[in-house]
Biopython code that builds the backbone (N, CA, C, O; Angstrom):
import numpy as np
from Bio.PDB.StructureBuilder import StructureBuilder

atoms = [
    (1, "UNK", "N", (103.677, 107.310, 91.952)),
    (1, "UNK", "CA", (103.489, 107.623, 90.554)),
    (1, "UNK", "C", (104.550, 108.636, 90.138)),
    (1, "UNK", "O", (104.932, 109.458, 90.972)),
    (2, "UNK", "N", (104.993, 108.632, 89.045)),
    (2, "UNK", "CA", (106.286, 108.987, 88.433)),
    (2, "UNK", "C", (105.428, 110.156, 87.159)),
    (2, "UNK", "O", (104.830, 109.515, 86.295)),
    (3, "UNK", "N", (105.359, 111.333, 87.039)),
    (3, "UNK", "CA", (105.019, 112.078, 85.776)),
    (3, "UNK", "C", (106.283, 112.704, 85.081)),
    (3, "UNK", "O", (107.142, 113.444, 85.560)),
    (4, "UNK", "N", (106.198, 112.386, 84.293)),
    (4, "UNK", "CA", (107.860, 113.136, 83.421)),
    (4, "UNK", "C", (106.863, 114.088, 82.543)),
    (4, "UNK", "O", (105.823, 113.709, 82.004)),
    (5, "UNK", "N", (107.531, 115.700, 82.515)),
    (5, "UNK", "CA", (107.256, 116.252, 81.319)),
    (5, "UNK", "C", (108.327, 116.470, 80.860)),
    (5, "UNK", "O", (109.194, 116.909, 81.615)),
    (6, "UNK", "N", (108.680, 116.193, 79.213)),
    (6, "UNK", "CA", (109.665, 116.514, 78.319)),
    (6, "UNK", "C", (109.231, 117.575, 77.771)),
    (6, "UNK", "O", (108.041, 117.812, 77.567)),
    (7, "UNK", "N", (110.065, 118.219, 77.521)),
    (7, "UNK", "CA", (110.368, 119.582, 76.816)),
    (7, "UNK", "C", (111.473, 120.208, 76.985)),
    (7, "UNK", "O", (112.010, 119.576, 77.894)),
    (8, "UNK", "N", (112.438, 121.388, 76.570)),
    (8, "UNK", "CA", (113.384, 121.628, 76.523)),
    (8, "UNK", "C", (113.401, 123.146, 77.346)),
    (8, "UNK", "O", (114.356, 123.882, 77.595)),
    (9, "UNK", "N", (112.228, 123.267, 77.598)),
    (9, "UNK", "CA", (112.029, 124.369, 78.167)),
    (9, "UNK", "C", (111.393, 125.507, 77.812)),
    (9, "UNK", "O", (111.355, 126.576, 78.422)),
    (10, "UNK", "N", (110.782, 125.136, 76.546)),
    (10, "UNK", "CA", (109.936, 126.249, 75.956)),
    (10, "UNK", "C", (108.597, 126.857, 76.804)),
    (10, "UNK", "O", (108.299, 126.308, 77.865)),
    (11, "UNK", "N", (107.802, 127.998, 76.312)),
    (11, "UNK", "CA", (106.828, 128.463, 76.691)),
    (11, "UNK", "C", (105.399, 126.900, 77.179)),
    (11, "UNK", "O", (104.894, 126.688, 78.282)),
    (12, "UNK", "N", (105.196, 126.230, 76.018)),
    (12, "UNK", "CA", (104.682, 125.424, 76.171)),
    (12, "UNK", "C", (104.870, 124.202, 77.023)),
    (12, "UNK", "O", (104.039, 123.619, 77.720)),
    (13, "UNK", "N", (106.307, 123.904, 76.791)),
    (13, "UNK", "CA", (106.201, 122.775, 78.195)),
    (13, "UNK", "C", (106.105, 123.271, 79.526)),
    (13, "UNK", "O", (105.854, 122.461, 80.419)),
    (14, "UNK", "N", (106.319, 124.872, 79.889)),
    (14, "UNK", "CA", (106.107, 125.433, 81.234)),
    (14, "UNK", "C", (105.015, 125.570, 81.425)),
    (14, "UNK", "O", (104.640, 125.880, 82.556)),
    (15, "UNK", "N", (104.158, 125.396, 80.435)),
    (15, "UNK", "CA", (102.622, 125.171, 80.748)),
    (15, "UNK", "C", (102.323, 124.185, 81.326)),
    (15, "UNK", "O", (101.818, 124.033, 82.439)),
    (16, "UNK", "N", (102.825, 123.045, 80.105)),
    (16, "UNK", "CA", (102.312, 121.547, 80.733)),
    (16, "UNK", "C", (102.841, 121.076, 81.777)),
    (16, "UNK", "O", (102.429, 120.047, 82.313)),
    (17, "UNK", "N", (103.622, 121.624, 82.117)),
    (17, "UNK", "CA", (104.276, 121.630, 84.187)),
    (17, "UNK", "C", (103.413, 121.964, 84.741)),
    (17, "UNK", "O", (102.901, 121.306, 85.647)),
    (18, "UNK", "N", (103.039, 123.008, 84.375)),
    (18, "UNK", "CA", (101.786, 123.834, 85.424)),
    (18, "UNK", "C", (100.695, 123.404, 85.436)),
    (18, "UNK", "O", (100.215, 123.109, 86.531)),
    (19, "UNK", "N", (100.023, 123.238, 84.394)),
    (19, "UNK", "CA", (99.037, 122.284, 84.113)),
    (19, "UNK", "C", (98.976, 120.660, 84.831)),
    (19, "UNK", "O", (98.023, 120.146, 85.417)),
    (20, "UNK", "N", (100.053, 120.200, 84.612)),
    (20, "UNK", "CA", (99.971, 118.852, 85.530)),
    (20, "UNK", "C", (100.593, 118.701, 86.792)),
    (20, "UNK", "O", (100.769, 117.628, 87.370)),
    (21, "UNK", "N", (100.896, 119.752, 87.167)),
    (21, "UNK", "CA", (101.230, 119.900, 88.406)),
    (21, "UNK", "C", (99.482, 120.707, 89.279)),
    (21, "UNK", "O", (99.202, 120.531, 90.464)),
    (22, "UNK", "N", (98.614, 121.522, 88.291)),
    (22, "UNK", "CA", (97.777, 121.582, 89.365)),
    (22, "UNK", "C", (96.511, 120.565, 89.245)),
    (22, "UNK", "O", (95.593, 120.604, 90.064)),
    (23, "UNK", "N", (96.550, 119.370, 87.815)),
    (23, "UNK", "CA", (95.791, 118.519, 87.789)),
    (23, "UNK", "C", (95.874, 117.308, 89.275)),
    (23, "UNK", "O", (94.960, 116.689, 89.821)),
    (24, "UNK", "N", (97.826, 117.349, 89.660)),
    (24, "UNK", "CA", (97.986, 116.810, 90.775)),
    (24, "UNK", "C", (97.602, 117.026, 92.104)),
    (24, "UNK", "O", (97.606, 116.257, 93.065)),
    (25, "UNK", "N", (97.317, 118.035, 92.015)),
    (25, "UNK", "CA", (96.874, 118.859, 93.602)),
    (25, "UNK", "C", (95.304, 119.126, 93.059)),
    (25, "UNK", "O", (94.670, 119.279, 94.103)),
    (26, "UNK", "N", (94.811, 119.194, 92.462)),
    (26, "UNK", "CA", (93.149, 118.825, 92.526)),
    (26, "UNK", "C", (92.538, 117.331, 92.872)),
    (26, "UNK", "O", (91.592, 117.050, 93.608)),
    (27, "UNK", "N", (93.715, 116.145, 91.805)),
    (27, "UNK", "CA", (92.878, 114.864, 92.345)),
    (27, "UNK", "C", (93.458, 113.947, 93.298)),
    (27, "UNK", "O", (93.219, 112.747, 93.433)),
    (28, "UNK", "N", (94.910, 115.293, 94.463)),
    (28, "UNK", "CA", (95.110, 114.355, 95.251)),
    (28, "UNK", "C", (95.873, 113.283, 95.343)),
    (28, "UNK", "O", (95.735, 112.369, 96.156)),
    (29, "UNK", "N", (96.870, 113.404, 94.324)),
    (29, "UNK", "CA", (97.003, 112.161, 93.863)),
    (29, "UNK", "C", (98.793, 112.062, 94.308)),
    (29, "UNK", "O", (99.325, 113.101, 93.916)),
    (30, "UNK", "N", (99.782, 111.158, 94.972)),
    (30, "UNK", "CA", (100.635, 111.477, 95.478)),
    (30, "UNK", "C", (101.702, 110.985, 94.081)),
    (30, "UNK", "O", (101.700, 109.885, 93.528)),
    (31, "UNK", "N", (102.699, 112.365, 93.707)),
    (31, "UNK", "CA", (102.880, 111.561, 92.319)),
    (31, "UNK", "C", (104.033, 112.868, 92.597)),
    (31, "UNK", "O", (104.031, 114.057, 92.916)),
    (32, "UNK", "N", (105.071, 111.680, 92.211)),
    (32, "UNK", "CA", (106.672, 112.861, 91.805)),
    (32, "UNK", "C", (106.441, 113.098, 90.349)),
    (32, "UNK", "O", (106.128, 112.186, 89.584)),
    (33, "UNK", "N", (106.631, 114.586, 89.905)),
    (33, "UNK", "CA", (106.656, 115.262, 88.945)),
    (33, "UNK", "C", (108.101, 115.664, 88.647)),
    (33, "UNK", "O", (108.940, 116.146, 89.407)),
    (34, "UNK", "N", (108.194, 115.299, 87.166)),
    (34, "UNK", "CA", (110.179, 115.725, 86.771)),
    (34, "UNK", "C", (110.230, 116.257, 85.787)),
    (34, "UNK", "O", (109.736, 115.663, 84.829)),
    (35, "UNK", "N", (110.685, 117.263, 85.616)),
    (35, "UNK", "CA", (110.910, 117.632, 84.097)),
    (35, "UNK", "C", (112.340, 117.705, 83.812)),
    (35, "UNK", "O", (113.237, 118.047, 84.582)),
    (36, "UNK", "N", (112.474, 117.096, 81.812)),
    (36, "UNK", "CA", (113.321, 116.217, 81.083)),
    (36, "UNK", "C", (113.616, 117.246, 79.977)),
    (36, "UNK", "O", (112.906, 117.451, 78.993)),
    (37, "UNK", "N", (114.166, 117.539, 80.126)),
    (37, "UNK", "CA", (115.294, 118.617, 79.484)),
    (37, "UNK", "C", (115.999, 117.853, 78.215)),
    (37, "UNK", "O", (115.683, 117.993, 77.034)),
    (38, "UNK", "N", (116.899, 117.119, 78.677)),
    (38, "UNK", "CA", (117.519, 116.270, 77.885)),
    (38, "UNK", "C", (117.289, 115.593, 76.756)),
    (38, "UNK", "O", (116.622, 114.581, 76.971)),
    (39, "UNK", "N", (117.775, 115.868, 74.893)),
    (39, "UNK", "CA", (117.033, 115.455, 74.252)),
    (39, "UNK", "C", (117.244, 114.038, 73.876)),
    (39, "UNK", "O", (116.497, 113.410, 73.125)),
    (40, "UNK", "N", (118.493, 113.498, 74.544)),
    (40, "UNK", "CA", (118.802, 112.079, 74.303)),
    (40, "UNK", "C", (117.743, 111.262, 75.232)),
    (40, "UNK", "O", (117.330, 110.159, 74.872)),
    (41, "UNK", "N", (117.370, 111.813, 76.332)),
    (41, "UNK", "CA", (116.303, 111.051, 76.731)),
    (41, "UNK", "C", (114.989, 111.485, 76.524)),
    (41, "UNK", "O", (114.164, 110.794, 77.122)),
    (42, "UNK", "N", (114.542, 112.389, 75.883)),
    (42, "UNK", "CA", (113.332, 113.029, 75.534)),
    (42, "UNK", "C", (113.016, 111.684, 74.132)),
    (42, "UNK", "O", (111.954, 111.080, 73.981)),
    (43, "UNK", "N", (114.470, 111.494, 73.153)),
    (43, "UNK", "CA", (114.349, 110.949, 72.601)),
    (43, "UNK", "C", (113.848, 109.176, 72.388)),
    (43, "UNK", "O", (113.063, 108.576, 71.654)),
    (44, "UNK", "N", (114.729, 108.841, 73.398)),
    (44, "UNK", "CA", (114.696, 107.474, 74.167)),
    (44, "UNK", "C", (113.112, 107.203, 74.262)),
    (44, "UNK", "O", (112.840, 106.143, 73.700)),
    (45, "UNK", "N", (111.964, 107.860, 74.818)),
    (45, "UNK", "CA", (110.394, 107.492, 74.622)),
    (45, "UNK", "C", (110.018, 108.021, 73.279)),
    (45, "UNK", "O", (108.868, 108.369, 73.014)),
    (46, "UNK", "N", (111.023, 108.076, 72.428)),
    (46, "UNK", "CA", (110.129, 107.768, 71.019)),
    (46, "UNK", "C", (109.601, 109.366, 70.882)),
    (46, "UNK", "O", (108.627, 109.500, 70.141)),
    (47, "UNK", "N", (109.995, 110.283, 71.351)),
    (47, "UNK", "CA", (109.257, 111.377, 71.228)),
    (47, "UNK", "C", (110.290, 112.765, 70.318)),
    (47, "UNK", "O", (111.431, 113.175, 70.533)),
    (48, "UNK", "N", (109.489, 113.071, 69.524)),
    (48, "UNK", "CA", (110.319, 114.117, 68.623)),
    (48, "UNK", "C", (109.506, 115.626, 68.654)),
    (48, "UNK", "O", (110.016, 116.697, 68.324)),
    (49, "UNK", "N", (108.306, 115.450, 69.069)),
    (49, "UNK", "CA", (107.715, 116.446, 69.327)),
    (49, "UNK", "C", (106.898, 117.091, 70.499)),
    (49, "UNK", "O", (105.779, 116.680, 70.806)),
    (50, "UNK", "N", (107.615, 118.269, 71.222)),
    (50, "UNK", "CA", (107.280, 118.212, 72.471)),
    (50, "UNK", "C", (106.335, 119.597, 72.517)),
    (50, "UNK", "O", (106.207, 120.322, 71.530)),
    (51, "UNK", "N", (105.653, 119.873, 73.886)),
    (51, "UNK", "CA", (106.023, 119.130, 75.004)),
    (51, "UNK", "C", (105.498, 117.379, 74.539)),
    (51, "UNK", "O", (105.156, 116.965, 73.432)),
    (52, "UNK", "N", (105.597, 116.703, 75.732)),
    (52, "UNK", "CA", (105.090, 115.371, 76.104)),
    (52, "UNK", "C", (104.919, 115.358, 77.506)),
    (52, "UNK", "O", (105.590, 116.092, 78.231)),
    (53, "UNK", "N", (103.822, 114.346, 78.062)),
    (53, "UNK", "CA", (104.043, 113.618, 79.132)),
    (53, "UNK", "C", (103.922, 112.167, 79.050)),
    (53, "UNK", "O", (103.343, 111.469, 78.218)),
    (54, "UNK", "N", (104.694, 111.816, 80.252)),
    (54, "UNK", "CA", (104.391, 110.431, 80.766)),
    (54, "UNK", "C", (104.271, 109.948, 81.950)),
    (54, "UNK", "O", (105.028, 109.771, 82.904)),
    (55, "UNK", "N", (103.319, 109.789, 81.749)),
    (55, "UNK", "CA", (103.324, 108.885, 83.051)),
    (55, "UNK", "C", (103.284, 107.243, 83.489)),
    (55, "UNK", "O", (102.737, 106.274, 82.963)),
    (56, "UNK", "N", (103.938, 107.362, 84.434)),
    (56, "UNK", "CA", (104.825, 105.890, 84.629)),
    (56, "UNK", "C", (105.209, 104.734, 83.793)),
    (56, "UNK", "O", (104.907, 103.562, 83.566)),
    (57, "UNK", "N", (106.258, 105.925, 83.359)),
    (57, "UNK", "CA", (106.787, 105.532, 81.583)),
    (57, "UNK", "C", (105.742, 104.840, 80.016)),
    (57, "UNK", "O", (105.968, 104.164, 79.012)),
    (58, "UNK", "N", (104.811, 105.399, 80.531)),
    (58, "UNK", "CA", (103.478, 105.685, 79.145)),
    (58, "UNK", "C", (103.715, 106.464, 78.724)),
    (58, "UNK", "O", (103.746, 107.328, 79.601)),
    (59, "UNK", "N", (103.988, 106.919, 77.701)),
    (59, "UNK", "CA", (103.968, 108.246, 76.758)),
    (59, "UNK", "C", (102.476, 108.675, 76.801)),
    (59, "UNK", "O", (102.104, 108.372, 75.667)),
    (60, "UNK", "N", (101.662, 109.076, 77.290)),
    (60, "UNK", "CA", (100.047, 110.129, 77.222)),
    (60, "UNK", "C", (99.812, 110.744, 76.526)),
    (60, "UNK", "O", (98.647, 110.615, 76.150)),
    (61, "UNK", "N", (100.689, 111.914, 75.770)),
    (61, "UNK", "CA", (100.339, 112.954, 75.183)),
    (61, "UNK", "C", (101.755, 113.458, 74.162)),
    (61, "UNK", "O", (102.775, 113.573, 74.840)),
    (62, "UNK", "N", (101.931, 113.750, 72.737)),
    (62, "UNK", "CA", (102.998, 114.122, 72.472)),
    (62, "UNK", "C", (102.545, 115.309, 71.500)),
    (62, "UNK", "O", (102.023, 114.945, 70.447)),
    (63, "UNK", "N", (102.693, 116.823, 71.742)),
    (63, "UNK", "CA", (103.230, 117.596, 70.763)),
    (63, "UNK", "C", (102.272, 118.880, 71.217)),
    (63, "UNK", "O", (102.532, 119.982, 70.735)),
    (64, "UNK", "N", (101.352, 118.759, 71.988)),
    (64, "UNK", "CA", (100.591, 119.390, 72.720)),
    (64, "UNK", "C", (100.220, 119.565, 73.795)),
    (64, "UNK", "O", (100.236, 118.473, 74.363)),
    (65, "UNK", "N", (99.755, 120.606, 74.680)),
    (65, "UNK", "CA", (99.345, 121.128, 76.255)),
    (65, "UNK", "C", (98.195, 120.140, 76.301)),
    (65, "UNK", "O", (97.406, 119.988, 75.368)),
    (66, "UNK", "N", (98.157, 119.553, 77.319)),
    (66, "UNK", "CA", (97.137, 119.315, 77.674)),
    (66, "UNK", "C", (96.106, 119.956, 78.660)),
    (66, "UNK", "O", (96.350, 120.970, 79.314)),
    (67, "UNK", "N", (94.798, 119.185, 78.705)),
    (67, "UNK", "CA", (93.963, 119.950, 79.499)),
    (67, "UNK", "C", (94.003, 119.500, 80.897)),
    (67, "UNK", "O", (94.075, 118.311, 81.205)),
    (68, "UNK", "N", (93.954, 120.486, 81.749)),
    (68, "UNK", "CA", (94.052, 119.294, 83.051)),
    (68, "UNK", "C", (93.137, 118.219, 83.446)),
    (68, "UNK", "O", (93.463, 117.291, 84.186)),
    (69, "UNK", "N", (92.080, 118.366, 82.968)),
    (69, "UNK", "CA", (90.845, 116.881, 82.878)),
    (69, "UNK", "C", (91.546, 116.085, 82.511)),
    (69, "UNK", "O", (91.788, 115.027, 83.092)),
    (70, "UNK", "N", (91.947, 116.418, 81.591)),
    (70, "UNK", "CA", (92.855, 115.572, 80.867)),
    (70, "UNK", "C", (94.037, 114.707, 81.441)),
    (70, "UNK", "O", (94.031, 113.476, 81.425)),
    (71, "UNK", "N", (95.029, 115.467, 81.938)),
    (71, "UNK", "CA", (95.437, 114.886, 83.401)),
    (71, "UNK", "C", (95.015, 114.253, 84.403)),
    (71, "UNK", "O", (95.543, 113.309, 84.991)),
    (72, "UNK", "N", (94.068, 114.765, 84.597)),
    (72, "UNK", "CA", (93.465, 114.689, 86.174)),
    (72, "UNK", "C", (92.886, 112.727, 85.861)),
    (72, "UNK", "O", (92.904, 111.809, 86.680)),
    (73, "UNK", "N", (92.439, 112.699, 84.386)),
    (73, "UNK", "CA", (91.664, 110.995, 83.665)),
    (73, "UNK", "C", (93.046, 109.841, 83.879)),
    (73, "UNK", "O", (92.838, 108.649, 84.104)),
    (74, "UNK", "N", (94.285, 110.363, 83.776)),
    (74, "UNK", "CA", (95.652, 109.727, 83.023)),
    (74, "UNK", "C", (96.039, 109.211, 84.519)),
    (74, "UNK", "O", (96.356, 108.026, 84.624)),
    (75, "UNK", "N", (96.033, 110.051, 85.710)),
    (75, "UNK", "CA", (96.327, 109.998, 86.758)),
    (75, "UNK", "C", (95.468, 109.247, 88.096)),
    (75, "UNK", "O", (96.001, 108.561, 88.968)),
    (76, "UNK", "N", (94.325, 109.509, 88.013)),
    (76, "UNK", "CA", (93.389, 108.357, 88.375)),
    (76, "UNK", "C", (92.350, 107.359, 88.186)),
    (76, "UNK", "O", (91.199, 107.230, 88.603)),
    (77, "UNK", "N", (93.333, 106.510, 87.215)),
    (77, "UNK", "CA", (92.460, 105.241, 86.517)),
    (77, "UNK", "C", (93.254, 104.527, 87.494)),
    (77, "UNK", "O", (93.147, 103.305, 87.604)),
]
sb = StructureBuilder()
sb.init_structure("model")
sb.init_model(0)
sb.init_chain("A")
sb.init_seg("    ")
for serial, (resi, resn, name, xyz) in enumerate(atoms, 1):
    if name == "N":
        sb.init_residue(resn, " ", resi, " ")
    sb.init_atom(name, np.array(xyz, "f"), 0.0, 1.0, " ", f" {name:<3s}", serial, name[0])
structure = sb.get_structure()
């Protein structure tokens, strides 16, 4: 499993790193995590307002932190 968080590096997407990085280590789940800096490809998934995640190229969430439940639902269906 592939999780991209976009953001450029603000306060908030260092959340949603952290946040889905410890939703990953609660459900176990074996999953490369990347964060996307870049706004030509931030752009490329359609996204103008960050943070975002995706996972395995789903866009999940755009313009807000999520909760890690929240994660933790996205990651093992």
């Amino acid at each position: 499993m592939k999780i991209e968080i976009l953001g450029t590096g603000c306060a908030k997407c260092d959340k949603t790193k952290r946040f889905v990085e410890e939703a990953v280590a609660k459900a176990g789940v074996d999953a490369e995590i990347v964060k996307v800096e870049n706004m030509d490809d931030i752009i490329a998934y359609g996204v103008l307002i960050t943070p975002a995640v995706v996972v395995d190229g789903d866009v999940k969430i755009v313009g807000r932190v999520p909760k890690v439940d929240e994660v933790i639902e996205w990651i093992t269906q």
